[in-house]
N, CA, C and O atoms as a GROMACS GRO file, in nm:
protein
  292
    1UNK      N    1  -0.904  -4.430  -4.111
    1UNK     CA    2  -0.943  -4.542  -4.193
    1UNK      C    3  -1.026  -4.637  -4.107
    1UNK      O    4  -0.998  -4.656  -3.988
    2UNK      N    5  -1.126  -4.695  -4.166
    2UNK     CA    6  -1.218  -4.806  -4.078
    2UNK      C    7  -1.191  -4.891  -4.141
    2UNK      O    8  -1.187  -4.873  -4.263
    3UNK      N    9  -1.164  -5.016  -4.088
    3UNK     CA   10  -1.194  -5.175  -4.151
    3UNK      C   11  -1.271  -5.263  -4.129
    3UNK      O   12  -1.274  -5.309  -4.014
    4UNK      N   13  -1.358  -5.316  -4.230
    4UNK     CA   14  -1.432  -5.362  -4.148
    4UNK      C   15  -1.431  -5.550  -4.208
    4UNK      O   16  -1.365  -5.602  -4.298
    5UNK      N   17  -1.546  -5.615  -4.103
    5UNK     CA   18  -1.557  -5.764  -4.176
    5UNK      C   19  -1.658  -5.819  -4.154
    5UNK      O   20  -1.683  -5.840  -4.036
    6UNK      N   21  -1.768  -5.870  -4.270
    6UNK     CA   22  -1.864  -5.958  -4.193
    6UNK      C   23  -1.853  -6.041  -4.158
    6UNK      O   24  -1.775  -6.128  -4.197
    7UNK      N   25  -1.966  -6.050  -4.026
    7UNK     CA   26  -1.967  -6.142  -3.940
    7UNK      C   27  -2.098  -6.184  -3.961
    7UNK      O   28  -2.185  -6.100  -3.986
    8UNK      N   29  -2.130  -6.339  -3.952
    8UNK     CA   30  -2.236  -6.450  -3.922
    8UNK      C   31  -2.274  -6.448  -3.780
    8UNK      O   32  -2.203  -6.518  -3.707
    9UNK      N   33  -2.382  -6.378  -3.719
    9UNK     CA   34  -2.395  -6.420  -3.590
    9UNK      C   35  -2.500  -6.539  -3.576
    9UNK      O   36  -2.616  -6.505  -3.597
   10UNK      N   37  -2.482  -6.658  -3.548
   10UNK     CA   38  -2.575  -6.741  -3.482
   10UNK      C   39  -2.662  -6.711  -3.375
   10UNK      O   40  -2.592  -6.666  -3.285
   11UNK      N   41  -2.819  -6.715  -3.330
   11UNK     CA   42  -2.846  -6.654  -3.258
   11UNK      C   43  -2.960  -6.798  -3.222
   11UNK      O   44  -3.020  -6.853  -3.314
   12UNK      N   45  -2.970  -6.835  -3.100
   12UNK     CA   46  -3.070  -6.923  -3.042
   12UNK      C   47  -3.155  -6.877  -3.010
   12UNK      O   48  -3.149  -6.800  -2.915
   13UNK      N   49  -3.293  -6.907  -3.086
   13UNK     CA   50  -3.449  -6.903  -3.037
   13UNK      C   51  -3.521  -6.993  -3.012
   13UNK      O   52  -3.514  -7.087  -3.091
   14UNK      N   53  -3.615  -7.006  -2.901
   14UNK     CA   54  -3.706  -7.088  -2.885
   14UNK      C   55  -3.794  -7.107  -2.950
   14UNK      O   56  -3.861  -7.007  -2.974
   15UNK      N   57  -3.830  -7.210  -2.999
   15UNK     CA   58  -3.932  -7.218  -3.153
   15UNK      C   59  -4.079  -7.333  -3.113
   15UNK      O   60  -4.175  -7.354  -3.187
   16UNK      N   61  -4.051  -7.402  -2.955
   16UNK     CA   62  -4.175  -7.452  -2.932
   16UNK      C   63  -4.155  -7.496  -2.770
   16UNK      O   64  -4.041  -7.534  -2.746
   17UNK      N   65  -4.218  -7.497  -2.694
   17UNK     CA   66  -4.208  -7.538  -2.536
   17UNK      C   67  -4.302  -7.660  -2.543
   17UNK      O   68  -4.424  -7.644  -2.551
   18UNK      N   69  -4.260  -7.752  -2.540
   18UNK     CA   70  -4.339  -7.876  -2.428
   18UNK      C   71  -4.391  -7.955  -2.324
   18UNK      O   72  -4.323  -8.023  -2.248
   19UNK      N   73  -4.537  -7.942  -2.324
   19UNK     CA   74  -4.575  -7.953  -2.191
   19UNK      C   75  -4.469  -8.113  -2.131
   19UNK      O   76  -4.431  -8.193  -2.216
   20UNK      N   77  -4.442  -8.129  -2.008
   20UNK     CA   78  -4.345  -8.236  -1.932
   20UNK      C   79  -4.509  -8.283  -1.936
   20UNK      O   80  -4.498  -8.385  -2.003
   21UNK      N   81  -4.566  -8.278  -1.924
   21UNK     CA   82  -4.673  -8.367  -1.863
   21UNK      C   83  -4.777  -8.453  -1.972
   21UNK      O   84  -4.789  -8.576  -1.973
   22UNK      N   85  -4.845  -8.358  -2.059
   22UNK     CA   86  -4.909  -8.486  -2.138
   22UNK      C   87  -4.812  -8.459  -2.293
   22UNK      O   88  -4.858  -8.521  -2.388
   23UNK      N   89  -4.709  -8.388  -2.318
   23UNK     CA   90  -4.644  -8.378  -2.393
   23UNK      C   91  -4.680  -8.303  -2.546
   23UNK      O   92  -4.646  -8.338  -2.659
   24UNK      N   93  -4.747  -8.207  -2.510
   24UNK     CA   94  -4.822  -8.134  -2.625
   24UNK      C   95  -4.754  -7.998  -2.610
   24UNK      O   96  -4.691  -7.963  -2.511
   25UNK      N   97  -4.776  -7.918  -2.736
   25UNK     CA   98  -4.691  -7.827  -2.749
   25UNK      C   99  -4.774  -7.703  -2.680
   25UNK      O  100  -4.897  -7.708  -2.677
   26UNK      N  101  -4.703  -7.592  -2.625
   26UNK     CA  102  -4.776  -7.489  -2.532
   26UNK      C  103  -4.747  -7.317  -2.657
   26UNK      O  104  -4.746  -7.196  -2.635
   27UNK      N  105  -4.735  -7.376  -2.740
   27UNK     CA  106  -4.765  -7.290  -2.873
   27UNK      C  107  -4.854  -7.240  -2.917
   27UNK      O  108  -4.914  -7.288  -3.013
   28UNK      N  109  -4.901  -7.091  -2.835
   28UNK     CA  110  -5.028  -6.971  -2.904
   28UNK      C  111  -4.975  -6.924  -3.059
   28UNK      O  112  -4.878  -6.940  -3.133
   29UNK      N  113  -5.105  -6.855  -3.058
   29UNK     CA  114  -5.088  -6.767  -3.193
   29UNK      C  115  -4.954  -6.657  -3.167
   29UNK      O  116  -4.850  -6.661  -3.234
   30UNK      N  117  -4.974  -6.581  -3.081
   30UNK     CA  118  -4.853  -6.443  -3.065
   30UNK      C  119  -4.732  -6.512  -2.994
   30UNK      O  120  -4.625  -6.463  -3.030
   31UNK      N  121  -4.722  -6.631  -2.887
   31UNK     CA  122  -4.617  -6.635  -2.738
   31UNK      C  123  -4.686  -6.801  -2.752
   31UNK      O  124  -4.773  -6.866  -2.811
   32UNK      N  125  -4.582  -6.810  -2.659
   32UNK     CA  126  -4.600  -6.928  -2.545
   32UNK      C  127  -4.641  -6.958  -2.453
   32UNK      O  128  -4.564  -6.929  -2.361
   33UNK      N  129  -4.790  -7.040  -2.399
   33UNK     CA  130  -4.832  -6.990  -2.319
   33UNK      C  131  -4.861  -7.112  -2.189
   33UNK      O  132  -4.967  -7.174  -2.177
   34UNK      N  133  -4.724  -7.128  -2.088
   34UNK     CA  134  -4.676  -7.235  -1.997
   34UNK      C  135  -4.659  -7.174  -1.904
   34UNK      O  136  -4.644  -7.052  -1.904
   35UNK      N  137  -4.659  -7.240  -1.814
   35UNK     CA  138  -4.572  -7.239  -1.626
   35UNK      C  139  -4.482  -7.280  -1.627
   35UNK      O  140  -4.487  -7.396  -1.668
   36UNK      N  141  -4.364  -7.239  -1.596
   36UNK     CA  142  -4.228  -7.298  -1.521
   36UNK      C  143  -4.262  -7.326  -1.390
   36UNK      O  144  -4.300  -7.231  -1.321
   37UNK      N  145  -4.255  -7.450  -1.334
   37UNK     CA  146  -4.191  -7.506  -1.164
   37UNK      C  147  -4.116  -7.543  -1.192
   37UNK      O  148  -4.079  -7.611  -1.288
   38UNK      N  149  -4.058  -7.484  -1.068
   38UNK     CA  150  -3.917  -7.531  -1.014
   38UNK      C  151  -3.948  -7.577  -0.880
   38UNK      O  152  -4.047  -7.543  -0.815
   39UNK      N  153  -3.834  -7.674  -0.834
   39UNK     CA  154  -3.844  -7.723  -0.674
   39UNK      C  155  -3.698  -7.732  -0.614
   39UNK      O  156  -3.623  -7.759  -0.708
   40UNK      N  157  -3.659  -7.725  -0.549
   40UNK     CA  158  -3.553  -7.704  -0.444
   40UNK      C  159  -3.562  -7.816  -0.352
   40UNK      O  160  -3.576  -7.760  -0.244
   41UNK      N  161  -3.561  -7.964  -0.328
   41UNK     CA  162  -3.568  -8.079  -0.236
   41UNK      C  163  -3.512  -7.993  -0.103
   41UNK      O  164  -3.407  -7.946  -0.147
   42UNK      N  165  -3.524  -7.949   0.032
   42UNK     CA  166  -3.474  -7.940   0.125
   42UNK      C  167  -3.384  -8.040   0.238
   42UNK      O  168  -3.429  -8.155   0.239
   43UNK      N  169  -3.283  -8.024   0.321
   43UNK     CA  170  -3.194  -8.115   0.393
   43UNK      C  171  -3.302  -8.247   0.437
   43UNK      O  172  -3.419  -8.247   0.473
   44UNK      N  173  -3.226  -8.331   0.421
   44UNK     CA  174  -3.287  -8.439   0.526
   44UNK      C  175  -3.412  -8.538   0.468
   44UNK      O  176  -3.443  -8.651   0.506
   45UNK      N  177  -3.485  -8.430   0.333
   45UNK     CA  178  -3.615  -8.518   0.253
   45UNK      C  179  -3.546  -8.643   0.236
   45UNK      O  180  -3.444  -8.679   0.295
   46UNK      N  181  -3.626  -8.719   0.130
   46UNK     CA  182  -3.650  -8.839   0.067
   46UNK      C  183  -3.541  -8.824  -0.081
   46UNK      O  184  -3.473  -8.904  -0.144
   47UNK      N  185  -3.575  -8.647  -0.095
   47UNK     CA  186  -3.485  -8.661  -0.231
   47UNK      C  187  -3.379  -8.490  -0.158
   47UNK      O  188  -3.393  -8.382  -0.215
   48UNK      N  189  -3.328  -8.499  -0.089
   48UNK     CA  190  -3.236  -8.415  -0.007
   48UNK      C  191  -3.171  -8.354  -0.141
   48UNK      O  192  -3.145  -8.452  -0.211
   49UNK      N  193  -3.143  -8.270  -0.190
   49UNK     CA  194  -3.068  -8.172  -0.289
   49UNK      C  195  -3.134  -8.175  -0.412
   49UNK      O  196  -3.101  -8.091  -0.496
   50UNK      N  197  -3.231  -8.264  -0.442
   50UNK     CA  198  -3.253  -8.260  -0.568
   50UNK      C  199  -3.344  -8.122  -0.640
   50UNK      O  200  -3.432  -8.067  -0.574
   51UNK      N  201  -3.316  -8.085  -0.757
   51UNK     CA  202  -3.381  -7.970  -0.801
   51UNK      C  203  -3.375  -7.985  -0.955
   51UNK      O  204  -3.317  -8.051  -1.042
   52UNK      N  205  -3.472  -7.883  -0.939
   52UNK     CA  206  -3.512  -7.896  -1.132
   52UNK      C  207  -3.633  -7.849  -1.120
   52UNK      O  208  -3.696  -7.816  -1.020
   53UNK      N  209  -3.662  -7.848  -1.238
   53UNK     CA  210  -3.834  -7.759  -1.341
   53UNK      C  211  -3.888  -7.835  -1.453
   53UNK      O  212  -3.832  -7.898  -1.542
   54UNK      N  213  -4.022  -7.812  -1.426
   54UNK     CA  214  -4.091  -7.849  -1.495
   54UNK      C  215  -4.157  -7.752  -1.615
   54UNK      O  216  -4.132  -7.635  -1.586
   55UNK      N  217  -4.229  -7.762  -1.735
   55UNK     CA  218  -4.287  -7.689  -1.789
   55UNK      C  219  -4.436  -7.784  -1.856
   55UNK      O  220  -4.447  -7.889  -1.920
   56UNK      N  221  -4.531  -7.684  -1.800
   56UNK     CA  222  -4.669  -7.709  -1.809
   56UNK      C  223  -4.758  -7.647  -1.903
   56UNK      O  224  -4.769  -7.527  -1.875
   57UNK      N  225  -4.803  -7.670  -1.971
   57UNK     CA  226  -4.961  -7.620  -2.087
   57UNK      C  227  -5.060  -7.525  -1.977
   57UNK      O  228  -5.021  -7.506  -1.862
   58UNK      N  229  -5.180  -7.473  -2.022
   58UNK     CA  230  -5.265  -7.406  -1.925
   58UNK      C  231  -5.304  -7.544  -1.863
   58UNK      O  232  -5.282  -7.571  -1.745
   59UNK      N  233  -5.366  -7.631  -1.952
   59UNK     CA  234  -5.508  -7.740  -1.915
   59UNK      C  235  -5.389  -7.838  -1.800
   59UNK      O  236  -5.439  -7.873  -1.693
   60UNK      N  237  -5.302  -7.860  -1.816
   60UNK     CA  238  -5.275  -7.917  -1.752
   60UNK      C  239  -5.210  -7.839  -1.573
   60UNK      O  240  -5.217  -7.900  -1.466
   61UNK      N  241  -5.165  -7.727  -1.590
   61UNK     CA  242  -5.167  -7.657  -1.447
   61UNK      C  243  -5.281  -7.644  -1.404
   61UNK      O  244  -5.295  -7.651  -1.282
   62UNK      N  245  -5.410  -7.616  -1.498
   62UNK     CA  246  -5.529  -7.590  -1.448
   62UNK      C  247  -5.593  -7.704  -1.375
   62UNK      O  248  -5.675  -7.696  -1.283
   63UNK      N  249  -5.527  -7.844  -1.449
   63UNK     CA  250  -5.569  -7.966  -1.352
   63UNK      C  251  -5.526  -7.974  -1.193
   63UNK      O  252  -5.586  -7.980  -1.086
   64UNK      N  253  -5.321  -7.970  -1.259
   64UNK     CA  254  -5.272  -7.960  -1.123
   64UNK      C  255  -5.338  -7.823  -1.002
   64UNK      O  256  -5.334  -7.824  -0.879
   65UNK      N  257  -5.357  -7.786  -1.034
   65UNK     CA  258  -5.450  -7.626  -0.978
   65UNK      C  259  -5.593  -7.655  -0.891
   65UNK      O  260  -5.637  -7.590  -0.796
   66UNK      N  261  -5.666  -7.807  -0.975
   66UNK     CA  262  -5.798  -7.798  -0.885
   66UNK      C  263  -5.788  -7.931  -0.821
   66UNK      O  264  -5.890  -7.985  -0.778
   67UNK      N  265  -5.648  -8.000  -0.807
   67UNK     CA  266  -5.601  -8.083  -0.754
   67UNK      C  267  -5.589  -8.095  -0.655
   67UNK      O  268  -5.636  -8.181  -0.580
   68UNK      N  269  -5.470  -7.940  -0.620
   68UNK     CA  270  -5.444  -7.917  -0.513
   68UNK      C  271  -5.508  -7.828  -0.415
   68UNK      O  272  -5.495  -7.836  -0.293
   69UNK      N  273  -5.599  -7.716  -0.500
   69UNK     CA  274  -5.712  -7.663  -0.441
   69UNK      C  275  -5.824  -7.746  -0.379
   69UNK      O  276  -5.890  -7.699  -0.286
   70UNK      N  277  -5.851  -7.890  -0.436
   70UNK     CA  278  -5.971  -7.963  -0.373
   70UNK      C  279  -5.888  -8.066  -0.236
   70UNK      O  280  -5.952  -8.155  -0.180
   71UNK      N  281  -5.780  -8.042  -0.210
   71UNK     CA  282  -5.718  -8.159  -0.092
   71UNK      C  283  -5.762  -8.060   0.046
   71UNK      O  284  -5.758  -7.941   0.076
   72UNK      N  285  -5.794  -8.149   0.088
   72UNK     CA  286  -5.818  -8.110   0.258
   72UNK      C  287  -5.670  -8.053   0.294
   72UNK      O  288  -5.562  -8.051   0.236
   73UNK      N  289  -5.716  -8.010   0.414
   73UNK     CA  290  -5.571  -7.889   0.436
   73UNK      C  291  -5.572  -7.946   0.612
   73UNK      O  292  -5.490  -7.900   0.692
   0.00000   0.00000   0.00000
């Protein structure tokens, strides 16, 4: 004998990502299309343990991108 019972599964989807930075949605036609950073503060910094991520749009990594590509080294 089988018994059976339905079940309701609730299931969480992501339905829009927001850029952290100028606050616009990173919502293509097919996907989502962002950068995750993350940072790891190391011993002894200014901000010693702190960590967390960011999420970025193209236009705006592409800024941060010729930002840090144009600084003297």
């Amino acid at each position: 004998m089988i018994i059976t019972e339905k079940k309701q599964i609730t299931e969480e989807v992501i339905i829009d990502v927001i850029c952290d930075f100028c606050g616009k949605s990173c919502k293509a036609i097919y996907n989502f299309e962002y950068a995750k950073i993350q940072f790891d503060w190391g011993y002894g910094t200014k901000f010693d343990g702190d960590t967390g991520s960011y999420h970025m749009c193209e236009k705006c990594f592409e800024k941060l991108k010729g930002e840090l590509h144009d600084r003297p080294r």
